[in-house]
DSSP file (Angstrom, degrees, kcal/mol; ACC not computed):
  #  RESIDUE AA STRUCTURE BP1 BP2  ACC     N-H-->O    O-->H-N    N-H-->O    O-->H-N    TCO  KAPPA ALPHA  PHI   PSI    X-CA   Y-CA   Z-CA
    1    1 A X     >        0   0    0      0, 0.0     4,-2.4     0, 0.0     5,-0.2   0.000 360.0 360.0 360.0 -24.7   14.7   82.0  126.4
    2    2 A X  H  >  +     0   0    0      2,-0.2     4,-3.7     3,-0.2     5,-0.2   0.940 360.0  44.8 -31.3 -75.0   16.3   81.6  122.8
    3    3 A X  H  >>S+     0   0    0      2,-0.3     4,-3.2     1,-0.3     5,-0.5   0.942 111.5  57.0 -27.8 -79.4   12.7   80.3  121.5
    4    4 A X  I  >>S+     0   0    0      1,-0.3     4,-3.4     2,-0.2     5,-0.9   0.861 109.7  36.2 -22.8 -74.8   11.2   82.7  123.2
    5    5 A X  I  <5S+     0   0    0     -4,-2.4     4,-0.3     1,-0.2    -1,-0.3   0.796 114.3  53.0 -70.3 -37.1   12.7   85.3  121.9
    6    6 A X  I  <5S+     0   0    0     -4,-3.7    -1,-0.2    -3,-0.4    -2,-0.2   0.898 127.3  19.9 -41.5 -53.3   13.1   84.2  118.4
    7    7 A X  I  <5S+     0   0    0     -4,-3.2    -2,-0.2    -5,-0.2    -3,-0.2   0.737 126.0  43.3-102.1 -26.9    9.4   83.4  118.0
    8    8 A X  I ><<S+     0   0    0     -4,-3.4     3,-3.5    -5,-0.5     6,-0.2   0.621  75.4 111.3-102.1 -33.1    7.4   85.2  120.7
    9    9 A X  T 3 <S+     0   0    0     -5,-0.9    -1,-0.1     1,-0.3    -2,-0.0  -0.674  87.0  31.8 -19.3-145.4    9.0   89.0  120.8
   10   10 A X  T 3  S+     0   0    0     -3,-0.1     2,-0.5     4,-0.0    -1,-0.3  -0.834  94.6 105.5 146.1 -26.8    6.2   91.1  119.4
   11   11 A X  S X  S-     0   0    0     -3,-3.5     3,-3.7     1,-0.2    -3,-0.0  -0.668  78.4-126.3 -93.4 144.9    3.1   88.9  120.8
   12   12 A X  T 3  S+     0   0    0     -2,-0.5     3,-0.3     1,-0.3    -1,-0.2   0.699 106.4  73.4 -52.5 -29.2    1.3   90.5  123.9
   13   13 A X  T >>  +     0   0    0      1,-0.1     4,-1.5    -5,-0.1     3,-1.0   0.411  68.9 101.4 -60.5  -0.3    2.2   86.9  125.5
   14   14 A X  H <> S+     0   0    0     -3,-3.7     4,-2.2     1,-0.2     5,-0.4   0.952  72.2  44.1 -85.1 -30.5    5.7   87.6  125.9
   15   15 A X  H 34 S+     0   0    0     -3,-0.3    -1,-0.2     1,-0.2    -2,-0.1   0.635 115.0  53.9 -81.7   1.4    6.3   88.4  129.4
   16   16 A X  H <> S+     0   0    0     -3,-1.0     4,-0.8     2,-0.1     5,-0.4   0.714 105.7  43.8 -74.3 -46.1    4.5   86.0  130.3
   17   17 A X  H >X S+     0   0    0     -4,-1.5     3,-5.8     2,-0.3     4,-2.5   0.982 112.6  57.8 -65.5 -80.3    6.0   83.2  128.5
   18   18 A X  H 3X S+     0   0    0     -4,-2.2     4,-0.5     1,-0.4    -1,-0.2   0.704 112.1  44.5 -40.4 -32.9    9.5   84.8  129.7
   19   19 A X  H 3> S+     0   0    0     -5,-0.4     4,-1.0     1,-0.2    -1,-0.4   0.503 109.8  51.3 -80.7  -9.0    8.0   84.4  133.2
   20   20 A X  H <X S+     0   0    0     -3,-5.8     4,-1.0    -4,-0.8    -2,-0.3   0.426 108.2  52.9-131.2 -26.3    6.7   80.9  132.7
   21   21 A X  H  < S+     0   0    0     -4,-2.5     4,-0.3    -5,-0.4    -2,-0.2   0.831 112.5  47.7 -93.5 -17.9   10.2   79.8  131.3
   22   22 A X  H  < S+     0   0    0     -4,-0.5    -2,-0.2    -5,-0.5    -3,-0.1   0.886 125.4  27.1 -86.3 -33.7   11.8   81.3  134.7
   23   23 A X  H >< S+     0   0    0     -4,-1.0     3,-1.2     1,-0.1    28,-0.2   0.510  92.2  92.5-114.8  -0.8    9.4   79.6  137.0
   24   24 A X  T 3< S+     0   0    0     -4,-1.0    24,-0.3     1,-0.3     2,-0.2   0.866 104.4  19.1 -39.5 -41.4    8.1   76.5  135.4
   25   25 A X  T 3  S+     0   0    0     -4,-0.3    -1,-0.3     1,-0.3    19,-0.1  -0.667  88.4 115.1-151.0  66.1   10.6   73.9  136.8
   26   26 A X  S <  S+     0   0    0     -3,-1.2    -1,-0.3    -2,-0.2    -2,-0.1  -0.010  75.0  57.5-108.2  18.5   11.7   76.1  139.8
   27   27 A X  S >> S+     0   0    0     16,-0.4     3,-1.2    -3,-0.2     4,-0.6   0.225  78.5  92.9 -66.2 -22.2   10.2   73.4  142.1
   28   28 A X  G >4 S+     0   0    0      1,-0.2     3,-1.4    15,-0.2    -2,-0.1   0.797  76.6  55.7 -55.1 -25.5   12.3   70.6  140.8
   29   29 A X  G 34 S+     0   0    0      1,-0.3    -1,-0.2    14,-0.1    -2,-0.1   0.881 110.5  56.0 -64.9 -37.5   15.6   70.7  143.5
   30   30 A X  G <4 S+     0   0    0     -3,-1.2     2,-0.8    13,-0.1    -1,-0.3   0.652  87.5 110.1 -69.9 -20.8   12.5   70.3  146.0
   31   31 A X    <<  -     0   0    0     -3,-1.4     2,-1.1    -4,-0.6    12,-0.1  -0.435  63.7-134.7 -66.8  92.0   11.2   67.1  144.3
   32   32 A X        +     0   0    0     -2,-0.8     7,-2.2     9,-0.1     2,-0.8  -0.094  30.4 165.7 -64.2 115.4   11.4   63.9  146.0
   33   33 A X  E     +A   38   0A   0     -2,-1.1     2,-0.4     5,-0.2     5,-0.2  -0.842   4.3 169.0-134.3 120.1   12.5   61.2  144.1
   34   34 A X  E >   -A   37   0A   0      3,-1.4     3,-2.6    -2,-0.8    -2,-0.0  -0.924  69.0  -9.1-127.7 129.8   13.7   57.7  145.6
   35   35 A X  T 3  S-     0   0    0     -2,-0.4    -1,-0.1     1,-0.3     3,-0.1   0.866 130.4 -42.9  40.3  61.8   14.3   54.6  143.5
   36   36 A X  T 3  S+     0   0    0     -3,-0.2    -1,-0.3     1,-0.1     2,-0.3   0.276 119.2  83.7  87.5 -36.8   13.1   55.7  140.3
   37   37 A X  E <  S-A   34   0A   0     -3,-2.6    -3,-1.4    -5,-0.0     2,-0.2  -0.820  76.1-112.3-120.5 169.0   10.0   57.4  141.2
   38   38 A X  E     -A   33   0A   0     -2,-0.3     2,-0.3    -5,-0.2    -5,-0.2  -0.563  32.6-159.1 -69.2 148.3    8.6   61.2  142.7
   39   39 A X        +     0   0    0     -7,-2.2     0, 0.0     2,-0.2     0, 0.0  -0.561  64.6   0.8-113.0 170.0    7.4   60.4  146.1
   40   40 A X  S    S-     0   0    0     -2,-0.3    -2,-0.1    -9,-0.1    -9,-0.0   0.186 121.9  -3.7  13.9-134.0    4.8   63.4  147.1
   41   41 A X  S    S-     0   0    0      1,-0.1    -2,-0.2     2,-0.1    -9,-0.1  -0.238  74.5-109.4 -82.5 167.1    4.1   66.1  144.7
   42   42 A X     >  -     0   0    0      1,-0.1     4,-2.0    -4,-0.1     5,-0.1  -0.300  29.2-109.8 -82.9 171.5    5.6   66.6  141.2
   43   43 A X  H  > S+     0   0    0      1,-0.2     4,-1.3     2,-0.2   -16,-0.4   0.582 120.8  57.2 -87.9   0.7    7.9   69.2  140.4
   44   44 A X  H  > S+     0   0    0      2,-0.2     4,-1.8     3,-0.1    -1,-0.2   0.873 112.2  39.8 -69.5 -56.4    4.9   70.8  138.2
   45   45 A X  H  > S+     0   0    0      1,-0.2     4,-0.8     2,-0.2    -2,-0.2   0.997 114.4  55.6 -62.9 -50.0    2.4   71.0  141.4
   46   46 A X  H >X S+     0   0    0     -4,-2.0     3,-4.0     2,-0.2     4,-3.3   0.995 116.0  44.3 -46.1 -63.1    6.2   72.3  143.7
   47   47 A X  H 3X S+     0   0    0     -4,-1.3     4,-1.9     1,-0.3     5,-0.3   0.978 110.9  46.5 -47.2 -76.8    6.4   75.5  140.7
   48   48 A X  H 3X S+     0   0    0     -4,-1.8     4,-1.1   -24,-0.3    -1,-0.3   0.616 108.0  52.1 -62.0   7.6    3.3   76.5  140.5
   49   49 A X  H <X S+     0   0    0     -3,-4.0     4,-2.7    -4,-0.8     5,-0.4   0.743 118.2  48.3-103.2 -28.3    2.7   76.7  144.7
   50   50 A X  H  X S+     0   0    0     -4,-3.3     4,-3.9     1,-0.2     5,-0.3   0.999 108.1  54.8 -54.7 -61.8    6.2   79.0  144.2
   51   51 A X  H  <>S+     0   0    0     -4,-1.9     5,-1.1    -5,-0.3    -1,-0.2   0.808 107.3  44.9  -4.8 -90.3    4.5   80.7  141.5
   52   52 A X  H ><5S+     0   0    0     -4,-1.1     3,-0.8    -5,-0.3    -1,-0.2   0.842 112.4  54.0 -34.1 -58.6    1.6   81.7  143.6
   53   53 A X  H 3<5S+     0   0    0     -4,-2.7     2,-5.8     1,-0.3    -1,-0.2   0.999 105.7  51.2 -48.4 -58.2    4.0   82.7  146.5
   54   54 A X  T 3<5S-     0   0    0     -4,-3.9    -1,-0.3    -5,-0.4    -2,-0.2   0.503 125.2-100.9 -68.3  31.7    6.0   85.1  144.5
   55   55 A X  T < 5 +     0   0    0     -2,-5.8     2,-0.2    -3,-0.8    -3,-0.2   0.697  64.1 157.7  68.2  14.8    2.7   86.8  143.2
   56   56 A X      < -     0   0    0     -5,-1.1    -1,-0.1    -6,-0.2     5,-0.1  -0.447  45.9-100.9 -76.7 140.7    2.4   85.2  139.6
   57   57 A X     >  -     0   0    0     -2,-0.2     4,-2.3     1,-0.1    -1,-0.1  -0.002  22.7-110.5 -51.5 153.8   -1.3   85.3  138.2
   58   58 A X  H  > S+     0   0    0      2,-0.2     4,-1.3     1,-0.2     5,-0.1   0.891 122.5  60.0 -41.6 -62.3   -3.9   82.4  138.2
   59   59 A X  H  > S+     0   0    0      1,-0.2     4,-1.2     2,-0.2    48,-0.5   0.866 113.6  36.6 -18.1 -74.7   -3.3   82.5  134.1
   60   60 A X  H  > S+     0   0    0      1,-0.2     4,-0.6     2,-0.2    -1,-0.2   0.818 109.4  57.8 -66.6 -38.3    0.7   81.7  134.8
   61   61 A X  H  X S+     0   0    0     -4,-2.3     4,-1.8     2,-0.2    -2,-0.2   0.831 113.6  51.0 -69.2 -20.4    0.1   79.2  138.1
   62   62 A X  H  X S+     0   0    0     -4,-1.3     4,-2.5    -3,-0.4    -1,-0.2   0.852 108.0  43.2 -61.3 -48.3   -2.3   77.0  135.0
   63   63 A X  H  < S+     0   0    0     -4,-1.2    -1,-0.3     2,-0.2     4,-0.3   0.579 113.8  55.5 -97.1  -5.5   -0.2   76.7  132.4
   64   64 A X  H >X S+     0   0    0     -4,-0.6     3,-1.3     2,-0.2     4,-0.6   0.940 111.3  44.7 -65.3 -63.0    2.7   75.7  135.1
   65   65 A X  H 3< S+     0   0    0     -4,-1.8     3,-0.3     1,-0.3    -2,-0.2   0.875 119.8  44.9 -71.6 -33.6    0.8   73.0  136.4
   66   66 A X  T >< S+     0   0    0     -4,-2.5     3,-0.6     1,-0.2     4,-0.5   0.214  86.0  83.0 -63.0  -0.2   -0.2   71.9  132.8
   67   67 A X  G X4 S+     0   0    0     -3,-1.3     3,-0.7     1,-0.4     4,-0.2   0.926  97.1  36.0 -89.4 -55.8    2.5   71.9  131.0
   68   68 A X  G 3< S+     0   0    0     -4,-0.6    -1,-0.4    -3,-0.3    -2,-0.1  -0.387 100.6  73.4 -67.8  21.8    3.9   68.7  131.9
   69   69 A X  G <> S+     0   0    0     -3,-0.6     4,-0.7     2,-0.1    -1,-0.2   0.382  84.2  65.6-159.5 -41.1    1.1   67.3  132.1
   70   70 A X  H X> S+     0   0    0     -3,-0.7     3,-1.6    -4,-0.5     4,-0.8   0.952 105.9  45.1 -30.5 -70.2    0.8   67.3  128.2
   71   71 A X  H 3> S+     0   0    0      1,-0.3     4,-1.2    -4,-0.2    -1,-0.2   0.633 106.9  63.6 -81.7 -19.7    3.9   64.8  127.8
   72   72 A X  H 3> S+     0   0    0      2,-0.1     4,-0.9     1,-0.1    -1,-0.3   0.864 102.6  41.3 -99.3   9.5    2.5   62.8  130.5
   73   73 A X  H << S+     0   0    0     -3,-1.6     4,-0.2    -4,-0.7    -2,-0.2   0.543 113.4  59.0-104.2  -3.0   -0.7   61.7  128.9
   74   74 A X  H >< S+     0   0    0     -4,-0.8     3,-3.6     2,-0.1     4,-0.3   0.881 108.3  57.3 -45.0 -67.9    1.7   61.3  125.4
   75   75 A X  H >< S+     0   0    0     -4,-1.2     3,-3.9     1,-0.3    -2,-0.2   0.781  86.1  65.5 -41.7 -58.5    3.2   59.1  127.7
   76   76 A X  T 3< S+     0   0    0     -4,-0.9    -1,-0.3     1,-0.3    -2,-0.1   0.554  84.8  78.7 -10.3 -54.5    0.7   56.9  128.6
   77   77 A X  T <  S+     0   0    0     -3,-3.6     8,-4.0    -4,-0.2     2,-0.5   0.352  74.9  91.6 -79.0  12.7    0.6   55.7  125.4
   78   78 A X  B <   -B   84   0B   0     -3,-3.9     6,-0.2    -4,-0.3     5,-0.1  -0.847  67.7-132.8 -88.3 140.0    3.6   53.5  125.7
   79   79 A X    >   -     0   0    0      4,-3.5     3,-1.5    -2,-0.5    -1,-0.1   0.179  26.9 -98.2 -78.5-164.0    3.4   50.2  126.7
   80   80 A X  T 3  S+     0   0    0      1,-0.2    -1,-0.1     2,-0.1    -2,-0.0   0.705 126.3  53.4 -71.8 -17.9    5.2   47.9  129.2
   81   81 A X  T 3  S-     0   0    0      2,-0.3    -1,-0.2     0, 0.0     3,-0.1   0.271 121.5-109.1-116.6  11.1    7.3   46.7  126.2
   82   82 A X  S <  S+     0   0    0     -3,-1.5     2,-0.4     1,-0.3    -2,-0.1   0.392  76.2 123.2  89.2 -14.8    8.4   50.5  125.3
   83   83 A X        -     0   0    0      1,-0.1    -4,-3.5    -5,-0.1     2,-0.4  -0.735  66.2-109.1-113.4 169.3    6.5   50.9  122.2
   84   84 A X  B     -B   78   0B   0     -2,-0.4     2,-0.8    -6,-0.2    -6,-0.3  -0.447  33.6-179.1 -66.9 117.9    4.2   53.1  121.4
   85   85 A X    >   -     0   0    0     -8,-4.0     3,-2.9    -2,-0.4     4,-0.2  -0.784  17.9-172.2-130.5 110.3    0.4   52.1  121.0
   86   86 A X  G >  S+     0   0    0     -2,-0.8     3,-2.9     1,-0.2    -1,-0.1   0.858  91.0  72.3 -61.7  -9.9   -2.6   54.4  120.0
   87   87 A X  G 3  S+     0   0    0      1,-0.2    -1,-0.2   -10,-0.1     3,-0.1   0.735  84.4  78.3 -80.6  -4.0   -5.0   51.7  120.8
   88   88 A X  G <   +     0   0    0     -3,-2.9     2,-1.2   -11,-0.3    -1,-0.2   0.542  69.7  88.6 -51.3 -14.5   -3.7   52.9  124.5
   89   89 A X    <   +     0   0    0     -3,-2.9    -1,-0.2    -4,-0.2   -12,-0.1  -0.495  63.7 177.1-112.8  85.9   -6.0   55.9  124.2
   90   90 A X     >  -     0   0    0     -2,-1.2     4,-3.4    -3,-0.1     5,-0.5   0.083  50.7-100.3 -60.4 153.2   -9.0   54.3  125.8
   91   91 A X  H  >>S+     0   0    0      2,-0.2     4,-4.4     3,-0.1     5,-0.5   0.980 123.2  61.5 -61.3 -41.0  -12.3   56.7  126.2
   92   92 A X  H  >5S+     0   0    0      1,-0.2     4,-2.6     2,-0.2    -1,-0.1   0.793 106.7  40.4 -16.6 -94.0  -11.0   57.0  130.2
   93   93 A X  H  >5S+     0   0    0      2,-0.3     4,-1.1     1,-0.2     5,-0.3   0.606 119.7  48.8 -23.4 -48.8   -7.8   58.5  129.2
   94   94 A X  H  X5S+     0   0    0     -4,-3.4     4,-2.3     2,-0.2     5,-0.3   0.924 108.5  52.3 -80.0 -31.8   -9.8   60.7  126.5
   95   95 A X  H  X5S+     0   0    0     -4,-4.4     4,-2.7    -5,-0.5    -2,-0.3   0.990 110.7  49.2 -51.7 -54.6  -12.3   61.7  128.8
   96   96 A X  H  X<S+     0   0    0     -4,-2.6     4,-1.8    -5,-0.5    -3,-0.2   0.824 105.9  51.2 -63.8 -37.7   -9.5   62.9  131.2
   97   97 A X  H  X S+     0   0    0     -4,-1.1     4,-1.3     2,-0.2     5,-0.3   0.952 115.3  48.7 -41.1 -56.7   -7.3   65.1  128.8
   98   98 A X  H >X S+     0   0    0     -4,-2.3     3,-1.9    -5,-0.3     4,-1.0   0.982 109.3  49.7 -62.0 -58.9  -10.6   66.8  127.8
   99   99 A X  H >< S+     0   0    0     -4,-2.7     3,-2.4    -5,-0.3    -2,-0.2   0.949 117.7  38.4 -42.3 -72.9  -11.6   67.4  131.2
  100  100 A X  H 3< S+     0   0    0     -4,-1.8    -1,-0.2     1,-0.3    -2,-0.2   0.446 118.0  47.5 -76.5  14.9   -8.4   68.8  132.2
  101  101 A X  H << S+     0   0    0     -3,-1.9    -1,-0.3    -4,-1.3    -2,-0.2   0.049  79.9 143.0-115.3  -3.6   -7.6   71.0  128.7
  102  102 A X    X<  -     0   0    0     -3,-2.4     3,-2.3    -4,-1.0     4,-0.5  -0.278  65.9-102.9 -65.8 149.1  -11.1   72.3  128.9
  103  103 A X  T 3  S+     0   0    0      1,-0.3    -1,-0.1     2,-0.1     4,-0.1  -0.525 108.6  34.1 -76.8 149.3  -11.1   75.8  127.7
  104  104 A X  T 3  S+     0   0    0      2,-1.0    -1,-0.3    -2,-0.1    -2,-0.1   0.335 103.5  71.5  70.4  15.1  -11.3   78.0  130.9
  105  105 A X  S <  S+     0   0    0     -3,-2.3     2,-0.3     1,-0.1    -2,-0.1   0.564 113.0  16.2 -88.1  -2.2   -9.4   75.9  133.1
  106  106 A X  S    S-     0   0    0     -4,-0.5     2,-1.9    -5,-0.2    -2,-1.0  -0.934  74.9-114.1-120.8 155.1   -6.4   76.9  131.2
  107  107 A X    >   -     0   0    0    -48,-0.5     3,-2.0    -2,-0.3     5,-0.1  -0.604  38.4-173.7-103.3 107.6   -5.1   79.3  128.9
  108  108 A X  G >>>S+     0   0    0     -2,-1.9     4,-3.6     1,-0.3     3,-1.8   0.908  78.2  42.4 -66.5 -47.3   -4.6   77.1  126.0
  109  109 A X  G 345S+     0   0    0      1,-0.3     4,-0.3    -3,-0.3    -1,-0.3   0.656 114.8  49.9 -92.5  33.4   -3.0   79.1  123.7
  110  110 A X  G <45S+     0   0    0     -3,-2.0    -1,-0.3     3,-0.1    -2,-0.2  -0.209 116.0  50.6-125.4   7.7   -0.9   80.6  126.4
  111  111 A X  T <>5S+     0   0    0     -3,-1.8     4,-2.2    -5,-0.1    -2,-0.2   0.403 110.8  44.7 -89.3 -75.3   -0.5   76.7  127.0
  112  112 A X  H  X5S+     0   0    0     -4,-3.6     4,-1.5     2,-0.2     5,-0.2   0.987 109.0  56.6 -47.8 -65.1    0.3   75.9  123.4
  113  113 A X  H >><S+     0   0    0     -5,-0.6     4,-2.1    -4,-0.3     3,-0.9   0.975 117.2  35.4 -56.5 -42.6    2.9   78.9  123.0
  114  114 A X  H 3> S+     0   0    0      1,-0.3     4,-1.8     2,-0.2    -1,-0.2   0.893 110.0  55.7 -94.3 -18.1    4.9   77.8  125.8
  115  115 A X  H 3< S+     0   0    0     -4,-2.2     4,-0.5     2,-0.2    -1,-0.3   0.877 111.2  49.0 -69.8 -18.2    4.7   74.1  125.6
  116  116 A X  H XX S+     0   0    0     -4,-1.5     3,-3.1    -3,-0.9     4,-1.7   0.959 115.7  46.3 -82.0 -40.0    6.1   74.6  121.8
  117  117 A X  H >< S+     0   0    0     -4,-2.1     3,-2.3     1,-0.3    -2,-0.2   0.814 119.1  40.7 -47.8 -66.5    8.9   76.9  123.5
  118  118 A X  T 3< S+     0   0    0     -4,-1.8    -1,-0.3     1,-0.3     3,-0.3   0.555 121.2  38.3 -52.7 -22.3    9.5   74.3  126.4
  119  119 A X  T X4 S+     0   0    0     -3,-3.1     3,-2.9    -4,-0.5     4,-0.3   0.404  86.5 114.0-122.2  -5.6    9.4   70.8  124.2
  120  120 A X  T << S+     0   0    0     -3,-2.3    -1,-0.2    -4,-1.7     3,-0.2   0.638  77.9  52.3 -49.6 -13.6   11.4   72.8  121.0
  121  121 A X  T 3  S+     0   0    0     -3,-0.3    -1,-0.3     1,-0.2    -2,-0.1   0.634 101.9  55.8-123.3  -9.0   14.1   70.5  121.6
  122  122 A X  S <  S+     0   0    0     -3,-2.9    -1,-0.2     2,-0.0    12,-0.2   0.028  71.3 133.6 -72.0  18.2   12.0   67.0  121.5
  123  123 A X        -     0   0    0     -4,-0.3     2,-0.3    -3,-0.2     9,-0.1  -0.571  56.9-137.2 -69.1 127.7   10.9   67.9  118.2
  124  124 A X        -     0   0    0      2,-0.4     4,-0.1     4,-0.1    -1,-0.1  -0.673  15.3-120.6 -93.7 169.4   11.4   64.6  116.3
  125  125 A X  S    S+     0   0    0     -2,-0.3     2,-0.2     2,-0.1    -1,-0.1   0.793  97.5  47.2 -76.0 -23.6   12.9   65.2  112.7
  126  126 A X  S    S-     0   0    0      2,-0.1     2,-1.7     5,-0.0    -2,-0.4  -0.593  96.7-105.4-112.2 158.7    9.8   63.5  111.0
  127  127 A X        +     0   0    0     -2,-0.2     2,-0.3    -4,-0.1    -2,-0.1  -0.685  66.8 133.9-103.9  93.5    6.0   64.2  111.7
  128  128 A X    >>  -     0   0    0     -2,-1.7     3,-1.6    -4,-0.1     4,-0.8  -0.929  51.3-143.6-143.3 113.3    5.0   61.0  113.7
  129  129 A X  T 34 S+     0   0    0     -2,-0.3     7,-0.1     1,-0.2     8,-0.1   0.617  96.3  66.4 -24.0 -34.3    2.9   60.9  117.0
  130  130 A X  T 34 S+     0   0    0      1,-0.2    -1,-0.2     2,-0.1   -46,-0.1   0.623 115.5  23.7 -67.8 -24.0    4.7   58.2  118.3
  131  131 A X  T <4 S+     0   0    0     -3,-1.6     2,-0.4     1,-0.1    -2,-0.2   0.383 115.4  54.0-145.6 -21.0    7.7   60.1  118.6
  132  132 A X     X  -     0   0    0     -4,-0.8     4,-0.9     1,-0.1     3,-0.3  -0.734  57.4-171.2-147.0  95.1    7.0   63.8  118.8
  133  133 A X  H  > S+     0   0    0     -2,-0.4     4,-0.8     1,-0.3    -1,-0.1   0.140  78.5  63.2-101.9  35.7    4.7   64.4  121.5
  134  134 A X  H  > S+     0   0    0    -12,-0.2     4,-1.2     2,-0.1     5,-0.4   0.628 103.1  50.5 -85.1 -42.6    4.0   68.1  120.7
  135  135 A X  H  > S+     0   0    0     -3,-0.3     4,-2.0     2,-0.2    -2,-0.2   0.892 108.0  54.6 -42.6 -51.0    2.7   67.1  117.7
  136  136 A X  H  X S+     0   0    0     -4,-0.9     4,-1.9     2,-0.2    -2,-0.1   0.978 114.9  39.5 -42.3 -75.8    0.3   64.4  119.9
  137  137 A X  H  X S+     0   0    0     -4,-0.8     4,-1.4     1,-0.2    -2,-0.2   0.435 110.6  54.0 -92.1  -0.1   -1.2   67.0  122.1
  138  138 A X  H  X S+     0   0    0     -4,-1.2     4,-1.8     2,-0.2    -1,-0.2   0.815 113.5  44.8 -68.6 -80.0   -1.6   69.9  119.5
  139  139 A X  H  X S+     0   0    0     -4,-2.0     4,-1.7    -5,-0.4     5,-0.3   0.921 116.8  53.9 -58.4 -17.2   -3.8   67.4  117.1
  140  140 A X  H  X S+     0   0    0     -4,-1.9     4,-1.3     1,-0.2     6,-0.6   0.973 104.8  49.7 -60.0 -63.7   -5.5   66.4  120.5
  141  141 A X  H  <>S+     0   0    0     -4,-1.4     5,-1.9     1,-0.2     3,-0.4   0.916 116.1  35.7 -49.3 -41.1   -6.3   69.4  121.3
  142  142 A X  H ><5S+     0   0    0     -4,-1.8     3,-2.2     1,-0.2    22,-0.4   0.972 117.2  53.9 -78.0 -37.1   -8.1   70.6  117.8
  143  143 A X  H 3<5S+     0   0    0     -4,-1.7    -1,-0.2     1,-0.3    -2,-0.1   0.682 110.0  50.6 -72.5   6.7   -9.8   66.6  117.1
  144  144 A X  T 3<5S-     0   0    0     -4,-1.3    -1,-0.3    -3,-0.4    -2,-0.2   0.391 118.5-124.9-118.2  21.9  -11.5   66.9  121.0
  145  145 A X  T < 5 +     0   0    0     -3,-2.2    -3,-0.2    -5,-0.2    -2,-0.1   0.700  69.7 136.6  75.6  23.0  -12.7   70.5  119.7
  146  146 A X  S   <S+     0   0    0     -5,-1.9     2,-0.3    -6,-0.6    -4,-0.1   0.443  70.1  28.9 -95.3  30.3  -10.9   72.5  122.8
  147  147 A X        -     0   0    0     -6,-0.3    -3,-0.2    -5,-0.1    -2,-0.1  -0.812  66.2-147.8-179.3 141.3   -9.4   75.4  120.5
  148  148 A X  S    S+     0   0    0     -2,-0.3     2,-0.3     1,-0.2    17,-0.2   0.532  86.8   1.3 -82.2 -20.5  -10.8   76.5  117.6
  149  149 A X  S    S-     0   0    0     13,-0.1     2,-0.3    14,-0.0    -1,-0.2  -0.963  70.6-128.1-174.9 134.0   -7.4   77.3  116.0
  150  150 A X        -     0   0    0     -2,-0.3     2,-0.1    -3,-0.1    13,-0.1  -0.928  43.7-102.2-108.9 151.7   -3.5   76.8  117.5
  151  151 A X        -     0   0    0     -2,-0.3    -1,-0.0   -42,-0.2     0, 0.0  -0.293  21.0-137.1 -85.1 144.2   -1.7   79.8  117.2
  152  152 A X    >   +     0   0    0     -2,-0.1     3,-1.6     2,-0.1     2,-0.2   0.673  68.8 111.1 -86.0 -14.8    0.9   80.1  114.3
  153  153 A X  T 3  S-     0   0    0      1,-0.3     3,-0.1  -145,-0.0    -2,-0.1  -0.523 103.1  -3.5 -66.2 128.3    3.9   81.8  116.3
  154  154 A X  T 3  S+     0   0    0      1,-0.3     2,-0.6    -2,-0.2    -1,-0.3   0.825  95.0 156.2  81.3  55.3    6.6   78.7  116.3
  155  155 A X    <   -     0   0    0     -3,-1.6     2,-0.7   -39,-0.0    -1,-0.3  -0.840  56.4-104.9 -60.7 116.6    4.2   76.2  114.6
  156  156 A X    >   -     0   0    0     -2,-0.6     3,-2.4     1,-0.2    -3,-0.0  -0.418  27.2-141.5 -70.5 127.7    6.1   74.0  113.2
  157  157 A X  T 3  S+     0   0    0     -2,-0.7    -1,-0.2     1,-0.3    -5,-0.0   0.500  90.1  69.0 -74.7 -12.3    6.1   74.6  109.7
  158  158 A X  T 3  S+     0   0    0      1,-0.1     2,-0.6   -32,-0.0    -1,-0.3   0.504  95.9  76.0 -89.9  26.1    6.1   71.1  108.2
  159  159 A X    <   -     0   0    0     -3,-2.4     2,-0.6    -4,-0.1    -1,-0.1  -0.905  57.6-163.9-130.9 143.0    2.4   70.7  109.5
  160  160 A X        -     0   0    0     -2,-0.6     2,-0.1     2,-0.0    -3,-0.1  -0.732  15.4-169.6-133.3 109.0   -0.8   72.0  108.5
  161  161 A X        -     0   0    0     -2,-0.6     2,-0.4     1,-0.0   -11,-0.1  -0.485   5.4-172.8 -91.7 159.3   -3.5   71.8  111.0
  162  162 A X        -     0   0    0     -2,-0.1   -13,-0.1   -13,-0.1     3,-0.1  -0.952  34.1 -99.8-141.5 146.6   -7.0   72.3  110.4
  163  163 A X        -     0   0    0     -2,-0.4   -15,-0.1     1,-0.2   -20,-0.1  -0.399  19.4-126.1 -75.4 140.9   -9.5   72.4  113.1
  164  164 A X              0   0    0    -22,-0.4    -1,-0.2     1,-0.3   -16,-0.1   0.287 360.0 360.0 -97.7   5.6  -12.0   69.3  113.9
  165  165 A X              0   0    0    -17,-0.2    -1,-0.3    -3,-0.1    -2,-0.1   0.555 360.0 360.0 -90.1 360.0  -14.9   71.8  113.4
């Protein structure tokens, strides 16, 4: 909530965002996980069916299930041997990010704002992809042309993006 409240105070998003940091990764105690892996659903999919129960908008259940969702196609692009390889982001792998960032199944920059809030503390000290995978899925989003503009509140300041349009 620090983030939050530092950066977010004043934007018409905030009581959302303040709600999306209380129920994001309220599914996780529920998660099964044996020998290394989730068995059934992730704690993303577990949040956002609480979400629902406890009356949270369509808007909020999105950006729950998405959130994480970010860092795991970041992820992707390491290999079996741990390092990081862009030639890992095959047209598959692009098609599917676009497909599931297309604008109107989420709200992206109600997406954006809380993924920077959530991921503020993986921030790597340098601006490298490889390493700082808010960085990754912000220049994804603007070079696949699914936001026209990322929102400036918490932008990290040593970057200036400019949109693929």
């Amino acid at each position: 909530m620090p983030f939050i409240d530092a950066h977010y105070r004043g934007l018409a998003e905030y009581w959302s965002l303040v709600a999306l940091a209380y129920l994001h990764d309220i599914g996780k105690p529920d998660v099964d996980f044996r020998d290394g892996r989730v068995r059934g659903e992730s704690h993303s999919i577990l949040s956002m069916r609480i979400a629902a129960e406890l009356g949270a908008p369509e808007s909020l259940q999105q950006v729950i299930r998405l959130n994480d969702r970010a860092f795991s196609h970041w992820r992707k692009l390491i290999g079996k041997s741990g390092e990081w390889d862009v030639e890992r982001w095959t047209e598959s792998r692009r098609a599917a990010f676009v497909e599931e960032f297309a604008p109107g199944a989420v709200d992206l920059r109600l997406l954006v704002l809380f993924h920077r809030a959530d991921n503020g503390y993986r921030r790597a000290d340098r601006i490298d992809e490889s390493i700082d995978p808010v960085f990754w899925f912000e220049n994804r989003l603007v070079e696949e042309g699914l936001v026209d503009s990322l929102p400036p509140e918490a932008k990290d300041q040593r970057l200036d993006w400019k949109p693929a349009n």
